[in-house]
C-alpha positions as CSV (number, residue, x, y, z in Angstrom):
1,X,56.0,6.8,-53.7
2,X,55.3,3.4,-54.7
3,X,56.1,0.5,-52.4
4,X,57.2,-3.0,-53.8
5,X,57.3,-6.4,-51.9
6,X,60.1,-8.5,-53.4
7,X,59.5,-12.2,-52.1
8,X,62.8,-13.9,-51.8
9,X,64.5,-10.6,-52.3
10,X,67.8,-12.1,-51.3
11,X,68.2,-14.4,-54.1
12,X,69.6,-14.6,-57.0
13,X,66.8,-12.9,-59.2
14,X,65.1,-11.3,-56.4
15,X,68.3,-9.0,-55.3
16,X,68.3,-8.0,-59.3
17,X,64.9,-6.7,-58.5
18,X,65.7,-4.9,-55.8
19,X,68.4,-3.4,-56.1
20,X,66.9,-1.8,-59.6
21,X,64.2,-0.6,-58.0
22,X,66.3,1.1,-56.0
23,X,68.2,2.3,-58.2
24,X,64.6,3.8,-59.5
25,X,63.7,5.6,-56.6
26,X,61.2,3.1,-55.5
27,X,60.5,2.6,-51.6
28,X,61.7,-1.6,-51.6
29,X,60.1,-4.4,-49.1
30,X,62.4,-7.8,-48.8
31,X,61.1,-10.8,-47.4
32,X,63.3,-13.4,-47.1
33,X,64.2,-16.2,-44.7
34,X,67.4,-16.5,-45.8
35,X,67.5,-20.7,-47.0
36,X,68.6,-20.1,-50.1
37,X,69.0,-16.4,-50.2
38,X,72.5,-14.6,-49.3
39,X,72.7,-11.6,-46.9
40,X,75.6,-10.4,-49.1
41,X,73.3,-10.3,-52.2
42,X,71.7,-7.1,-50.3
43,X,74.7,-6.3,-48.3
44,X,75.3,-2.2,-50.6
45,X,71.6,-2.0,-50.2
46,X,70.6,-2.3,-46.8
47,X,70.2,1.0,-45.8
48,X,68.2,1.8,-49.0
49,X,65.7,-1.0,-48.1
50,X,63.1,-2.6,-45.7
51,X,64.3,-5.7,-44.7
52,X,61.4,-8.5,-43.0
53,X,63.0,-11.9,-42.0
54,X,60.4,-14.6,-42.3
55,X,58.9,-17.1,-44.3
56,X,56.2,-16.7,-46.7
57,X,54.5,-20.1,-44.9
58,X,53.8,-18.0,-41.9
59,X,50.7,-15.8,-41.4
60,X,51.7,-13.1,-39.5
61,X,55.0,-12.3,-40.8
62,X,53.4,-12.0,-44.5
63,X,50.3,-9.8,-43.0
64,X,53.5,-7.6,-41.9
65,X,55.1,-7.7,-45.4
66,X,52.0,-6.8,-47.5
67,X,50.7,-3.9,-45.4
68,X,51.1,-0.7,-47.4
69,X,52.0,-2.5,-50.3
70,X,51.4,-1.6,-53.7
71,X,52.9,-3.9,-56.0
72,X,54.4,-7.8,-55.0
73,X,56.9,-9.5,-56.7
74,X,56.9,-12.9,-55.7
75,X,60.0,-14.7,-56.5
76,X,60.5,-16.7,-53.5
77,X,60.5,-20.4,-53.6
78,X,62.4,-24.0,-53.2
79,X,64.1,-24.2,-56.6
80,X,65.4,-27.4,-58.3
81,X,64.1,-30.3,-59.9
82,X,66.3,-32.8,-58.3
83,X,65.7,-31.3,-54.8
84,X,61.7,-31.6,-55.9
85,X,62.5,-35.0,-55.9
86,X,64.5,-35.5,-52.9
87,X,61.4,-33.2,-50.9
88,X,58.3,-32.9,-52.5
89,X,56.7,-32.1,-49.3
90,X,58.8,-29.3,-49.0
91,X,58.5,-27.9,-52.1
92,X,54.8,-28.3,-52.0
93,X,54.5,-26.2,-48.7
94,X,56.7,-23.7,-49.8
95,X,55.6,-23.1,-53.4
96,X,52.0,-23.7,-52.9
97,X,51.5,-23.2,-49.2
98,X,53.5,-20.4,-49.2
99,X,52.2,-18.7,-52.3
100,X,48.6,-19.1,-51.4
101,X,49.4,-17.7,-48.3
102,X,50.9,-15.0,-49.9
103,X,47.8,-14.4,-52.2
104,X,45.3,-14.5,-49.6
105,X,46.8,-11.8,-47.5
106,X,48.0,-9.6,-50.2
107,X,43.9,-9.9,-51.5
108,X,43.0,-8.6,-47.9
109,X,45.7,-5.6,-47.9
110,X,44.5,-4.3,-51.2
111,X,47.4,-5.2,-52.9
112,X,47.4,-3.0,-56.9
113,X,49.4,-6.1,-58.4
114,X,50.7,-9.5,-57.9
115,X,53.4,-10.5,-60.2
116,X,54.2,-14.1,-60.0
117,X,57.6,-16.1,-61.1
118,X,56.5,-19.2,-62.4
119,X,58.6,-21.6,-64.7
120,X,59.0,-22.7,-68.4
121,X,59.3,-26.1,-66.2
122,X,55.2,-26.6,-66.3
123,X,55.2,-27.3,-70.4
124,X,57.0,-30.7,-69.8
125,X,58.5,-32.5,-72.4
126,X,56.8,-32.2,-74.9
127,X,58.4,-32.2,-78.3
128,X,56.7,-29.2,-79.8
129,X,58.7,-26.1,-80.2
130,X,58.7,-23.0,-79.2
131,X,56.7,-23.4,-76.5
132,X,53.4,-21.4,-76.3
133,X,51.4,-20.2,-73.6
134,X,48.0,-21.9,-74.5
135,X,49.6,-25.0,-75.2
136,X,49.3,-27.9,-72.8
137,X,50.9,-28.4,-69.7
138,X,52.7,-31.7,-68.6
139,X,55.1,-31.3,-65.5
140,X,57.4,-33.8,-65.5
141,X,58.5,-33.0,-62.0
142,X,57.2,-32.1,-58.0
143,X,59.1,-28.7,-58.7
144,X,57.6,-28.0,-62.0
145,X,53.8,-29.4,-60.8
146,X,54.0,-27.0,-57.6
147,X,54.8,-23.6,-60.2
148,X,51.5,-24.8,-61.9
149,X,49.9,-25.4,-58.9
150,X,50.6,-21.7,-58.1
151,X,49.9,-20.4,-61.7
152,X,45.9,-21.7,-61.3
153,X,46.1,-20.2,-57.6
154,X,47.0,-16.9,-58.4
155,X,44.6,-16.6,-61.9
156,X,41.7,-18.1,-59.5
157,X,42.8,-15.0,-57.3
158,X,42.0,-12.9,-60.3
159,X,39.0,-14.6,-61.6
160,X,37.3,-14.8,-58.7
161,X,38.7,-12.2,-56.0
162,X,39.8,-9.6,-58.8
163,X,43.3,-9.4,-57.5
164,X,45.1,-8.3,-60.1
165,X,47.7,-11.1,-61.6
166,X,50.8,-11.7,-64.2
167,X,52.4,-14.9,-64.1
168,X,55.7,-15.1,-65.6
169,X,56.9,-18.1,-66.7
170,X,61.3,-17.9,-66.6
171,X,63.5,-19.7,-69.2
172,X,66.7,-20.7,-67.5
173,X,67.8,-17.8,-66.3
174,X,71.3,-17.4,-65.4
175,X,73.6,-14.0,-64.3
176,X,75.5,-12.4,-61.6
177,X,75.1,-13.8,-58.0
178,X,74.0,-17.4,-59.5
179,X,75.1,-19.7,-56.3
180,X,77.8,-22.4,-58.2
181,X,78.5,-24.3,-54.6
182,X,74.5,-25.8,-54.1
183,X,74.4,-29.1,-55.0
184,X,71.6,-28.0,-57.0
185,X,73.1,-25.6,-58.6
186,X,72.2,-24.3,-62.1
187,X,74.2,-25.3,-65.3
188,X,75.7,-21.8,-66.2
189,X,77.2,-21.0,-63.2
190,X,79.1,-25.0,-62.6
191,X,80.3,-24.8,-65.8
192,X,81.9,-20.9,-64.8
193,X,83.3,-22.5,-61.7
194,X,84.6,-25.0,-63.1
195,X,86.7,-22.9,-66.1
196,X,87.8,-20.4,-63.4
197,X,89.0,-23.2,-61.4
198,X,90.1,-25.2,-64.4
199,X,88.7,-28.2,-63.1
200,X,85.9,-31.2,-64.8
201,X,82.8,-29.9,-66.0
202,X,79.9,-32.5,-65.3
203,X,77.3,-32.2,-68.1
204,X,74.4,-34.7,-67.0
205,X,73.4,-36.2,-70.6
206,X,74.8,-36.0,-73.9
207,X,75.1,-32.1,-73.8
208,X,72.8,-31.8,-77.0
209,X,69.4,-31.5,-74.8
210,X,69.0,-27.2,-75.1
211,X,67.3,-24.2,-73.6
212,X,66.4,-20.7,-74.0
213,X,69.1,-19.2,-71.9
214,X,67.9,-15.7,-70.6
215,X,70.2,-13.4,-69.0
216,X,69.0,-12.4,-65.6
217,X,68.7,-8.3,-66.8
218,X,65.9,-9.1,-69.2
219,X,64.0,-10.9,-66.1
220,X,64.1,-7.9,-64.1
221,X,62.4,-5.4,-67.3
222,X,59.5,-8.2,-67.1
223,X,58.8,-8.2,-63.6
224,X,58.7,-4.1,-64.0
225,X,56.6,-4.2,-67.1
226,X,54.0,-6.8,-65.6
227,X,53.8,-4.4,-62.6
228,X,52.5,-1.7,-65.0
229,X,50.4,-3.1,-67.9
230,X,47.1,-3.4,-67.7
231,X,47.1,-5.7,-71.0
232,X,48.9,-8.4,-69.2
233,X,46.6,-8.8,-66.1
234,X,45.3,-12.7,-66.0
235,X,47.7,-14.0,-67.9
236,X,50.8,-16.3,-68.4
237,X,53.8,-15.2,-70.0
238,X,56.9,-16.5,-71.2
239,X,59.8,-14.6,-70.3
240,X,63.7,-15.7,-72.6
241,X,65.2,-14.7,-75.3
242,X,63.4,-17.0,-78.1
243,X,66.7,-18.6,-78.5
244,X,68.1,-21.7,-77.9
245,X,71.8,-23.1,-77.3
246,X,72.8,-27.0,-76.4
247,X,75.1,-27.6,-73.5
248,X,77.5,-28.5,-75.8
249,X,77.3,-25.0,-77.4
250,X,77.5,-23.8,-74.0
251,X,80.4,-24.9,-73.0
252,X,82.4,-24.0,-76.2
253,X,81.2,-20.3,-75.7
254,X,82.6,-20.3,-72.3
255,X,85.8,-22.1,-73.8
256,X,86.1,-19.0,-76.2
257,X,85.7,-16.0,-73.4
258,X,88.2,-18.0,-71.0
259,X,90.8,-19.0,-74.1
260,X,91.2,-22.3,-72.9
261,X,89.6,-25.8,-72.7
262,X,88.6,-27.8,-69.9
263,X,87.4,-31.9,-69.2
264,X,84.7,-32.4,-69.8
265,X,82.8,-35.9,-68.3
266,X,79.5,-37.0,-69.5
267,X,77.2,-38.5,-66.9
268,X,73.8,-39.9,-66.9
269,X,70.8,-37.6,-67.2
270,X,69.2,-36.7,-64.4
271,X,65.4,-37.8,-63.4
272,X,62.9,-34.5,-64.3
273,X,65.2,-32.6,-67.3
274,X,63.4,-31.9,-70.3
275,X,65.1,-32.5,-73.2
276,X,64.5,-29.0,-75.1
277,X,63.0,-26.1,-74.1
278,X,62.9,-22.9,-76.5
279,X,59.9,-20.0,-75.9
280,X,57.9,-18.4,-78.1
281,X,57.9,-14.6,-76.4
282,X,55.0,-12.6,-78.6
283,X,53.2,-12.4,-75.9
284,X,55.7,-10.9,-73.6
285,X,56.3,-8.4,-76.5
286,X,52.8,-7.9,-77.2
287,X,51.0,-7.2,-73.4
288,X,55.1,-6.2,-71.8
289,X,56.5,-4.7,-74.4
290,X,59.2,-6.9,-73.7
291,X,62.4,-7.1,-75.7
292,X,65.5,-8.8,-75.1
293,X,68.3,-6.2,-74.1
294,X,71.1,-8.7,-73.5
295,X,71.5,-11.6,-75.5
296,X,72.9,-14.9,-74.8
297,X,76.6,-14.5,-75.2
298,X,76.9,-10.5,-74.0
299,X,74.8,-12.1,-70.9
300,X,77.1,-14.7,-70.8
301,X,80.1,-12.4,-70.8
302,X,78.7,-10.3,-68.3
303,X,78.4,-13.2,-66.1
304,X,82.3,-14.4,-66.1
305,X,82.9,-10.8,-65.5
306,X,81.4,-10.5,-62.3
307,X,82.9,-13.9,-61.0
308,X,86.4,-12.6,-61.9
């Protein structure tokens, strides 16, 4: 049997992860300090999993978590632009630090594959859509410049070391177990809270600005494909649905599955947002064999569901 390392296994993508690997038979490693991450996110699978408490910053604790390990899925991290702002040091030792710690001692255990969540936050703004892989990278922000500073860490780990590396680069991902109450919470679930508790939705800009919305499922079929294909090793890959919706958009689709509207108050945007962001995915479906299962709006659906 095969075991996997999720990184930041508690959160909100990493307990996806885990609990489908589970749910596949797999023999499932968490490491997770619990900062952002919920005990109840892993509260059914507990008994079906290996749970390390510790932070990916410290040495022994991730010698402990690699050991025996086949395959790491690093999703752990500081997320948030505006709390990149607030913290940079932070974010820097946790998303840099803590990855290259990460890499070195997975390197020494022998580790078969090192799949990396990066972010569609290292193009920038630039105004060129979709966004490509090999096009150039301008990070607007300390969050978005410390996922690029892990991307070149992890393919130096490859180039030079031979550790085998994907780096996946997320589009706004959003689904069940998205945290609403952070104060850096993402857009999707706020804008959920604030239909289910009929209160004012907040949209920081005009509510035109888009994004390639991806539904948290479609994530998890990445990270499982990069573990496995052989095509994919030393590069970076977008991960969305190759879509793209406006807040504005957003807000009516959620107006249509609840039946009713809600105020809406228009704020200044916020320092770090990129204006549009759309992905080009051929080369998730060409080296992944990556498709989009759930689209925007069944995602979406799915998503209100759960919070009901």
């Amino acid at each position: 049997m095969k075991t996997y390392l999720v990184t930041g296994g508690a959160g909100f993508i990493g307990s996806h992860i885990v609990e489908t690997l589970v749910k596949r038979g797999a023999h499932v490693r968490v490491l997770d300090n619990f900062s952002t991450g919920k005990r109840e996110n892993l509260q059914l699978l507990n008994k079906k999993i290996e749970l390390i408490e510790g932070d990916i910053r410290d040495r022994d604790i991730v010698s402990k978590a690699v050991t025996g390990v086949d395959y790491v899925l690093h999703q752990a991290a500081l997320g948030s632009v505006p709390r990149s702002i607030e913290n940079p040091a932070e974010t820097n030792e946790v998303n840099v630090s803590g990855t290259l710690n990460l890499l070195l001692l997975a390197q020494s255990a022998g580790v078969k594959r090192f799949v990396l969540a990066s972010s569609s936050s290292v193009y920038g703004d630039t105004p060129t859509l979709p966004k490509h892989e090999n096009m150039p990278l301008l990070p607007l922000s300390p969050y978005a410049t410390s996922k690029l500073a892990a991307e070149c860490y992890a393919l130096n780990f490859y180039h030079i070391y031979h550790l085998p590396v994907v780096c996946l680069r997320y589009f706004n991902v959003f689904g069940p177990r998205q945290d609403p109450a952070s104060q850096y919470a993402a857009v999707i679930p706020r804008f959920i809270e604030a239909f289910s508790k009929n209160n004012c939705a907040v949209v920081y800009g005009d509510g035109e600005q888009t994004r390639d919305f991806t539904y948290v499922e479609n994530v998890v079929r990445a990270n499982l494909s990069a573990c496995t294909s052989e095509a994919a090793i030393g590069k970076a890959i977008n991960i969305a649905c190759g879509t793209r919706h406006s807040l504005n958009e957003l807000l009516q689709s959620l107006q249509d599955i609840f039946k009713r509207k809600i105020e809406v108050s228009y704020m200044k945007a916020k320092l770090g947002d990129v204006r549009d962001s759309l992905a080009a995915i051929e080369r998730a479906r060409n080296l992944l064999g990556y498709e989009v299962r759930v689209q925007f709006r069944e995602g979406l659906q799915h998503t209100v569901q759960s919070t009901s």
